[in-house]
C-alpha positions in Angstrom: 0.0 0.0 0.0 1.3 3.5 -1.1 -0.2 6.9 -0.1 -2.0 7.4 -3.2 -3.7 3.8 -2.5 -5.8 5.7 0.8 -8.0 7.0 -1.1 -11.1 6.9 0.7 -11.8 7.1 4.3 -14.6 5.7 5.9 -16.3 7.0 9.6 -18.7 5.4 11.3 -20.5 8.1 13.2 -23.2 8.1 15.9 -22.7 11.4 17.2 -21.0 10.2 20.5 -18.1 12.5 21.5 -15.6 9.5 20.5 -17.2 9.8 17.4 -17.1 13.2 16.6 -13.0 13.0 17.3 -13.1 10.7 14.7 -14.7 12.7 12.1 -12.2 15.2 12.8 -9.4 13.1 12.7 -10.1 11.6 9.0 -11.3 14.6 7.9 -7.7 15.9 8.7 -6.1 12.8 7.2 -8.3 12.8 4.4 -6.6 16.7 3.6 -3.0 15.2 3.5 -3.9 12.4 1.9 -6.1 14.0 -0.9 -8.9 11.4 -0.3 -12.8 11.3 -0.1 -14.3 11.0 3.4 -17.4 8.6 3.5 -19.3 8.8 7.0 -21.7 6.6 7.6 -24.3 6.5 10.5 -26.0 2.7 11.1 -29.7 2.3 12.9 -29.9 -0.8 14.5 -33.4 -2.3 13.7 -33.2 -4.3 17.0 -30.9 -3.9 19.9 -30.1 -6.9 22.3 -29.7 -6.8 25.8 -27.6 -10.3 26.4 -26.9 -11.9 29.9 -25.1 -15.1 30.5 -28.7 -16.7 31.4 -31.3 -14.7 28.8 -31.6 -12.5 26.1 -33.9 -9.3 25.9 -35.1 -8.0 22.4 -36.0 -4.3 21.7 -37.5 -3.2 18.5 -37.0 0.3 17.7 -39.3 3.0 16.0 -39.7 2.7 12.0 -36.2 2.7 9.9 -37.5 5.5 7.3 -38.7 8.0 10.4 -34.9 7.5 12.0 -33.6 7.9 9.1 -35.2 11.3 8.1 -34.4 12.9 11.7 -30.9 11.3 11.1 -30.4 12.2 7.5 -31.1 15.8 8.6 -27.7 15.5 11.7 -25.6 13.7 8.8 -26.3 16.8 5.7 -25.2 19.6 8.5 -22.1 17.3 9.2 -21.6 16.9 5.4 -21.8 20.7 5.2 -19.5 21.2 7.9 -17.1 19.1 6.4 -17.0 20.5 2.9 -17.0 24.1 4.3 -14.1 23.5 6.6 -11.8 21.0 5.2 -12.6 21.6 1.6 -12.5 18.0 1.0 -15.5 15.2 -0.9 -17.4 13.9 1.4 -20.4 11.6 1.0 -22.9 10.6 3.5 -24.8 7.1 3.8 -28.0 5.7 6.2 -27.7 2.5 6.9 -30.2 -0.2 9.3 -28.8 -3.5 10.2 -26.0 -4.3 12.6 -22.9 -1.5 12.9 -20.1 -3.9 12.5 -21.4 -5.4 9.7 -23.2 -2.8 7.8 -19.3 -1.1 7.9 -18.0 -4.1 6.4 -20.4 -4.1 3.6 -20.0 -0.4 2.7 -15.8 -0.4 2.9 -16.2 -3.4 0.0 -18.8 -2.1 -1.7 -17.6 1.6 -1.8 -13.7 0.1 -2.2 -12.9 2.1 1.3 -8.8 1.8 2.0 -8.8 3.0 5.3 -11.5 3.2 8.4 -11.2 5.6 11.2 -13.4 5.0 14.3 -13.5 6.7 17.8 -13.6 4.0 20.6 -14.3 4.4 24.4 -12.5 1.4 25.8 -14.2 -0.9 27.1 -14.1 -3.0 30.5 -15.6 -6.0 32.5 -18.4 -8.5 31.2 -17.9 -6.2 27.8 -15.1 -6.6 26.8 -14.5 -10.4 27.8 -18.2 -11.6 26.3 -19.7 -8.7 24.1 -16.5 -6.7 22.9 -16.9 -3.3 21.6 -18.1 -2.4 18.0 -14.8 -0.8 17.4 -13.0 -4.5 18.3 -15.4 -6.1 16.3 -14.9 -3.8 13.3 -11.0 -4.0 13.7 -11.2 -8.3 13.9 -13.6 -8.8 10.6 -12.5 -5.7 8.4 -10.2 -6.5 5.7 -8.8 -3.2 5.1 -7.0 -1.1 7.7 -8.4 0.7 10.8 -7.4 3.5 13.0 -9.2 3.7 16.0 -9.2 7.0 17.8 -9.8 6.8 21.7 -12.1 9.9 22.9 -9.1 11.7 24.6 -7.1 11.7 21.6 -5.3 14.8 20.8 -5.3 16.2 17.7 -3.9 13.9 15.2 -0.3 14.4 14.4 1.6 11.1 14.9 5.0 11.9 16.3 6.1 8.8 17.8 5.2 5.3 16.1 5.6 1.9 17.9 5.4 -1.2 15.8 5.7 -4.5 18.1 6.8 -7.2 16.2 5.7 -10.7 17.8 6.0 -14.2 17.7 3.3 -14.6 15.2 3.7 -15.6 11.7 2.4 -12.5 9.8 3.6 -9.8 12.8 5.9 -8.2 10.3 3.4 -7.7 7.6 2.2 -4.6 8.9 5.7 -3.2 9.0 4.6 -0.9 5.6 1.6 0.9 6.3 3.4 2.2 9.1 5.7 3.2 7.1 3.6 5.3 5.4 2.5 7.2 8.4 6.0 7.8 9.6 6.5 9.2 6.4 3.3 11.2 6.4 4.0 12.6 9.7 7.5 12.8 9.8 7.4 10.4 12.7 9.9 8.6 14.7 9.6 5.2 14.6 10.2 2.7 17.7 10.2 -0.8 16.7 9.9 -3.6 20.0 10.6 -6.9 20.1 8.2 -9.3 22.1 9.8 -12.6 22.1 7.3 -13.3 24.7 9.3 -16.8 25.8 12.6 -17.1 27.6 14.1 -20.5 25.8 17.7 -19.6 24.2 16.5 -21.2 20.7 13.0 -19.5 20.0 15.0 -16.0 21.3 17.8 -16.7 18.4 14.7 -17.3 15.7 13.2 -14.4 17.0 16.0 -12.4 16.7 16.6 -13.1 12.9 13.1 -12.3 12.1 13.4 -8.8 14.2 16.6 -7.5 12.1 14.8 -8.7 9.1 12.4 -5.7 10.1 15.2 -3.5 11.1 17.2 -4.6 7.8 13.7 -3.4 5.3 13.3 -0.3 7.4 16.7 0.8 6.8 16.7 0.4 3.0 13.6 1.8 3.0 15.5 5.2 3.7 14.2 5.6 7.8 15.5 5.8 11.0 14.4 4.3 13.9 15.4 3.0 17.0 14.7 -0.8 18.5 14.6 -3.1 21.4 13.6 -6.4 22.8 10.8 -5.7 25.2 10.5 -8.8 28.0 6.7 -9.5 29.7 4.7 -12.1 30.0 1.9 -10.6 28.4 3.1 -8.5 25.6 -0.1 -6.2 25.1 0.6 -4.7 28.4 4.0 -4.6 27.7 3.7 -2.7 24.3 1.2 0.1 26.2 3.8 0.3 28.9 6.6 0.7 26.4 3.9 3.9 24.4 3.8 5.0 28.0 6.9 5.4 28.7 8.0 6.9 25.0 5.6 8.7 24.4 3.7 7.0 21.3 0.8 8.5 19.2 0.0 5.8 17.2 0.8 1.8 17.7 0.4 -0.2 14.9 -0.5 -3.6 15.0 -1.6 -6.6 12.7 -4.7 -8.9 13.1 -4.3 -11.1 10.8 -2.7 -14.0 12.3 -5.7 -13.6 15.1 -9.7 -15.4 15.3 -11.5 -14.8 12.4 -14.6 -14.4 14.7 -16.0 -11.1 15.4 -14.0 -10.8 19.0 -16.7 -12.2 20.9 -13.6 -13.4 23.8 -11.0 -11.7 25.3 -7.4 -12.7 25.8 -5.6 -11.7 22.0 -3.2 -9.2 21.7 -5.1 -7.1 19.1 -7.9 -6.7 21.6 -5.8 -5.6 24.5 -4.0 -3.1 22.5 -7.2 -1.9 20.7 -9.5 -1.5 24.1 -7.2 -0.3 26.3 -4.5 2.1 24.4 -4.9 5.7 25.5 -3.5 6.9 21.8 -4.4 5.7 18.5 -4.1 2.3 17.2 -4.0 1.3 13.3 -4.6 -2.2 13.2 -3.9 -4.2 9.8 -5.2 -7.6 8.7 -2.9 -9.8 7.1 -4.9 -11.6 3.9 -3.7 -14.9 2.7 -2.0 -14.1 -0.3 -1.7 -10.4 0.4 2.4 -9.3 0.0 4.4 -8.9 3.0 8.1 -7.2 3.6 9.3 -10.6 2.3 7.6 -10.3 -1.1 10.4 -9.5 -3.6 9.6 -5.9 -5.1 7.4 -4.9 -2.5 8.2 -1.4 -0.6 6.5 2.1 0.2 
């Protein structure tokens, strides 16, 4: 993926704060990058209430009234947008359910890049229900930068890619590439072996100066370092912490292919509980990775 690929950028919005720092977000992004911003607002038909015993099932008022009062919201936003950013922008009304009503419209409308706003989320949610922002970063098969509420305005200084012990972790190496490159960013590249035995560490190594080896001919600096923890989600958001990161970018594909009903995967972690941006790329099967002969920026 080069620059010129992004060139539309899809927002979910629902008028929430979280969401609103969103729209800003990608509407900035969408300037640098020259792209069309397509937000898109999603009525649930029927909302569910779920318990570890029952199930409670509301139906909501008619689709086309909703979507007249909404339509009305989304055209001042459009407006807004146009008048401030000077940038396309296109507006769609969607019923159904949010996660995957935004996966239809990024295929359909050929989106390269979502941007969502995301609260967090704790307890029974985020082990059993997960948040529409996890479930939108698990199924989507194009990349998404989630944007917690808190945010500040978006201008990535400090990247962190963590490469892991799993088999596509250095496949998102490039995309943050081209945000280093778009921001001028310094980027901070940590290993997580996560295991202590002498032989796994020296395969691990190899693979991590593989990384450093197609950062370097790709003409950046950076800086690197083995990162120890038994759980390497918490050690990545210590090691933001600590340095500083705006933006952590992470890959999904090696992950569940379900829609992150269950805790525990490192995705997830990073995803509900980073207090900066995440951009969280899904490796395809077949899709090119730093190994691919040819393949750069």
């Amino acid at each position: 993926m080069k620059k010129s690929d992004i060139k539309k950028i899809l927002v979910p919005v629902d008028f929430s704060d979280a969401s609103d720092t969103a729209v800003a977000e990608a509407a900035g992004l969408a300037v640098l990058l020259k792209s069309e911003l397509v937000l898109l607002h999603v009525v649930e038909d029927r909302v569910y209430a779920a318990s570890a015993l029952d199930t409670v099932e509301v139906i909501l008022p008619n689709f086309g009234a909703i979507k007249k009062e909404i339509g009305k919201k989304m055209a001042d936003l459009q407006k807004h947008i146009n008048k401030k950013y000077e940038i396309k922008c296109t507006i769609h009304i969607l019923n159904g359910h949010i996660h995957t009503e935004i996966k239809t419209l990024a295929k359909k409308k050929k989106i390269n890049l979502i941007v969502m706003g995301t609260h967090g989320a704790s307890g029974f949610k985020e082990y059993f229900i997960g948040s529409n922002a996890q479930r939108v970063v698990t199924i989507s098969d194009v990349p998404v930068l989630t944007t917690p509420v808190k945010a500040k305005k978006m201008s990535f200084k400090n990247i962190l890619i963590p490469i892991d012990n799993s088999i596509h972790s250095r496949a998102k190496v490039n995309i943050a590439l081209i945000f280093a490159d778009l921001f001028n960013a310094n980027i901070h590249l940590i290993g997580l072996p996560g295991t202590k035995d002498k032989t796994e560490v020296s395969k691990f190594n190899i693979k991590l100066k593989s990384v450093e080896k197609h950062i370097e001919d790709q003409g950046f600096s950076y800086s690197s370092k083995i990162v120890s923890g038994t759980n390497t989600a918490e050690a990545a958001l210590s090691y933001a912490t600590k340095n500083k990161c705006d933006l952590i970018v992470i890959n999904t594909g090696h992950e569940s292919k379900t829609t992150g009903m269950f805790m525990g995967m490192f995705s997830q972690q990073i995803v509900n509980h980073s207090n900066v941006a995440v951009l969280s790329f899904k490796h395809l099967d077949g899709a090119v990775s730093i190994d691919t002969p040819g393949f750069g920026l």
